[in-house]
TORKEMAR-914852 format. One line per field, with one value per residue (C-alpha): residue number from 1; x, y, z. Coordinates in steps of 0.1 Angstrom, whole numbers, plus 5000, padded with zeros to 4 digits. Layout:
<nodes>
n	NUM / ...
c1	X / ...
c2	Y / ...
c3	Z / ...
</nodes>
This chain:
<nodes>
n	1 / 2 / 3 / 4 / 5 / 6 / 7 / 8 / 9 / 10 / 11 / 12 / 13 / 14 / 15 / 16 / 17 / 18 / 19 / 20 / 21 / 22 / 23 / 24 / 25 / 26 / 27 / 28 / 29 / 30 / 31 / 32 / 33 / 34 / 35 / 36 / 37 / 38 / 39 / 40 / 41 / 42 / 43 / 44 / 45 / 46 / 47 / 48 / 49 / 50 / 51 / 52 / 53 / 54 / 55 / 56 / 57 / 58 / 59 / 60 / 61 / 62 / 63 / 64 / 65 / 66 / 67 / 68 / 69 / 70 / 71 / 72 / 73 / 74 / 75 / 76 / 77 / 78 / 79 / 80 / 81 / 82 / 83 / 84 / 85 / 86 / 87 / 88 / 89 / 90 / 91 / 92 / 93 / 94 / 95 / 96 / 97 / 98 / 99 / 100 / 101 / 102 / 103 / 104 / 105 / 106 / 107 / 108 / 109 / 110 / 111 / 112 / 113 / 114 / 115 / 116 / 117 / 118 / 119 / 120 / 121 / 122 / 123 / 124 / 125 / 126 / 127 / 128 / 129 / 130 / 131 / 132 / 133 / 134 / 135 / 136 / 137 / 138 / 139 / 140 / 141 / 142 / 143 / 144 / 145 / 146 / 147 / 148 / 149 / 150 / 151 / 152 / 153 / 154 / 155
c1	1519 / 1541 / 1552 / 1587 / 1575 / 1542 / 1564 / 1591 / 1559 / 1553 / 1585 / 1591 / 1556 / 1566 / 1596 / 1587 / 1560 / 1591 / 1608 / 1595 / 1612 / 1602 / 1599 / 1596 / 1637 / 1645 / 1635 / 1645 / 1679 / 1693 / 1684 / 1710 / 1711 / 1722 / 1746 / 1765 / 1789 / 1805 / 1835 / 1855 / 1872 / 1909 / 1907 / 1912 / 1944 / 1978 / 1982 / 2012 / 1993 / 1986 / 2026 / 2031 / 2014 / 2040 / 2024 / 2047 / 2046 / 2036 / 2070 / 2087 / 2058 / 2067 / 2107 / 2105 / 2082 / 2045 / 2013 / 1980 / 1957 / 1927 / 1918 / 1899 / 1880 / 1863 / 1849 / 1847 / 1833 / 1867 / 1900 / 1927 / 1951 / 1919 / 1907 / 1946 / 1949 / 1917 / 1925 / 1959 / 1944 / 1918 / 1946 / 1965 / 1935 / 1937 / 1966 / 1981 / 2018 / 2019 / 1994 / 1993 / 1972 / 1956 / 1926 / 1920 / 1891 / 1886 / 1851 / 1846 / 1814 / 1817 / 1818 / 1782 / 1795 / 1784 / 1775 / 1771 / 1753 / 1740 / 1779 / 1788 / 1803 / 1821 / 1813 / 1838 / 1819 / 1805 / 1798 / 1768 / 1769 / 1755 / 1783 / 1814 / 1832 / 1851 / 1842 / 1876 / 1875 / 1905 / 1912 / 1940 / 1957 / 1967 / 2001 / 2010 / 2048 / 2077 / 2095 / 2130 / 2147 / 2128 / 2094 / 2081 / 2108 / 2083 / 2095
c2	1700 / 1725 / 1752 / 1739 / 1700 / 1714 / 1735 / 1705 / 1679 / 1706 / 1712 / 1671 / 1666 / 1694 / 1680 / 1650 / 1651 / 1666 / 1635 / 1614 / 1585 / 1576 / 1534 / 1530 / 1542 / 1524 / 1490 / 1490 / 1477 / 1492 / 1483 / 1474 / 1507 / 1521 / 1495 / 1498 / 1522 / 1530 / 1537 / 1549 / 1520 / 1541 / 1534 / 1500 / 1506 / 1513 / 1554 / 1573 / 1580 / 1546 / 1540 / 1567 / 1551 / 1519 / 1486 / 1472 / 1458 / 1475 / 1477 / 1490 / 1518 / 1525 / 1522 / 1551 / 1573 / 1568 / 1581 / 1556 / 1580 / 1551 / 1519 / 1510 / 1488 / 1484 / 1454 / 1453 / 1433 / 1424 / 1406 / 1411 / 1434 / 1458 / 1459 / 1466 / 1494 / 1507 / 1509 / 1527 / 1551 / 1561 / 1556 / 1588 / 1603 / 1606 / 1620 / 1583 / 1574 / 1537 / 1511 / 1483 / 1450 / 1438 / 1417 / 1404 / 1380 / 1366 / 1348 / 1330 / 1336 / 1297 / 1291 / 1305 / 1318 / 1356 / 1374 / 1412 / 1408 / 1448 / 1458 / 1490 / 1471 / 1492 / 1482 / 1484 / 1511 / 1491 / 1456 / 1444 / 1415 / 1391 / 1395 / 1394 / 1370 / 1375 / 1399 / 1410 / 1428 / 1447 / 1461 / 1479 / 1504 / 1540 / 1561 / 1592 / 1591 / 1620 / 1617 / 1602 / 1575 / 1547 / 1564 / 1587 / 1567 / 1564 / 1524
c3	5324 / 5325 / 5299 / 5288 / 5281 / 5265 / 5246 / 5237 / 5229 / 5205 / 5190 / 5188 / 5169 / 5143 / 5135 / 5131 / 5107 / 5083 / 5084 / 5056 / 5036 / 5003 / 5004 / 4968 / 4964 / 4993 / 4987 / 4949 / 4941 / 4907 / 4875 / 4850 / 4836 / 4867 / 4870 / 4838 / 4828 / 4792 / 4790 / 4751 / 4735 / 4736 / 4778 / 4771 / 4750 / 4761 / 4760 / 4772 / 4804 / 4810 / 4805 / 4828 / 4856 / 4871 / 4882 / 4912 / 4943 / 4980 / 4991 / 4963 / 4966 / 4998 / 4995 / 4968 / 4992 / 4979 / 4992 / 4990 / 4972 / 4976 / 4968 / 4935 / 4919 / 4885 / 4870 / 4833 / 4804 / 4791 / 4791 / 4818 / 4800 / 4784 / 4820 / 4840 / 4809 / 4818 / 4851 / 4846 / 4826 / 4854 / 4879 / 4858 / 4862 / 4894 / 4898 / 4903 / 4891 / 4909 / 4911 / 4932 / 4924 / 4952 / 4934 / 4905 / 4894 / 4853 / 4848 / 4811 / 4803 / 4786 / 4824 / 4825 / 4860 / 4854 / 4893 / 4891 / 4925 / 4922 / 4912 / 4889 / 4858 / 4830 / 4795 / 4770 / 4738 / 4713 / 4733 / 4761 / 4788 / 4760 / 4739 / 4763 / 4770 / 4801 / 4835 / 4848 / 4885 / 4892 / 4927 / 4933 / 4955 / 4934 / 4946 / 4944 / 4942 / 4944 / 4909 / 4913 / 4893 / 4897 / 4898 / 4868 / 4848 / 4820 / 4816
</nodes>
């Protein structure tokens, strides 16, 4: 054998013996803990940020010069217009002043047709799964947009 394979043999037995994966996180999914979120009750009210920020249409985002900051998505223990304020108000967070909907999804829970399948879900303060009636999933596209007089018009 010669000196530089002995050497690399070496070198690739070392390192490997450093590369070690703990099973136990890998095979676990999340609990429901780590699938739940709480978010203040006031999020899920109409705030002048969440007045600030426009919901419209692609094209008009991109007629008045808009930027796609990113898509988003929450899903949330309550009705359609908690959960659009909700994401408005995380959308101004951002740095958002448009908001596209691309997706939106209502379940009843009288439908008994709850499906987290492993999925972050934001609980509105003060209420659980058990006592919810609807899960609303909003995704939508969030816009950064150049003030002019359609945009930043504070409807």
């Amino acid at each position: 054998m010669t000196k530089t394979s002995l050497i690399g043999i070496l070198c690739a037995v070392v390192l490997s013996g450093c590369a070690t994966v703990d099973m136990r996180v890998a095979t676990t999914g999340p609990s429901y803990r780590d699938a739940t979120l709480v978010q203040p009750d006031i999020l899920y009210q109409e705030t002048p940020q969440s007045r600030s920020v426009i919901v419209g249409s692609q094209v008009y985002a991109t007629v008045n010069s808009c930027s796609l900051i990113k898509r988003y998505r929450i899903r949330t223990n309550t009705d359609f217009t908690s959960a659009l304020n909700l994401f408005k108000n995380r959308a101004h967070m951002m740095g958002g002043k448009w908001v596209t909907v691309v997706h939106h999804s209502e379940v009843d829970n009288i439908e008994n047709a709850y499906v987290t399948a492993n999925q972050e879900i934001i609980l509105r303060e003060g209420t659980d799964m058990g006592s919810s009636r609807y899960l609303t999933t909003i995704v939508g596209d969030i816009y950064d947009c150049p003030c002019n007089i359609t945009t930043c018009s504070g409807r």
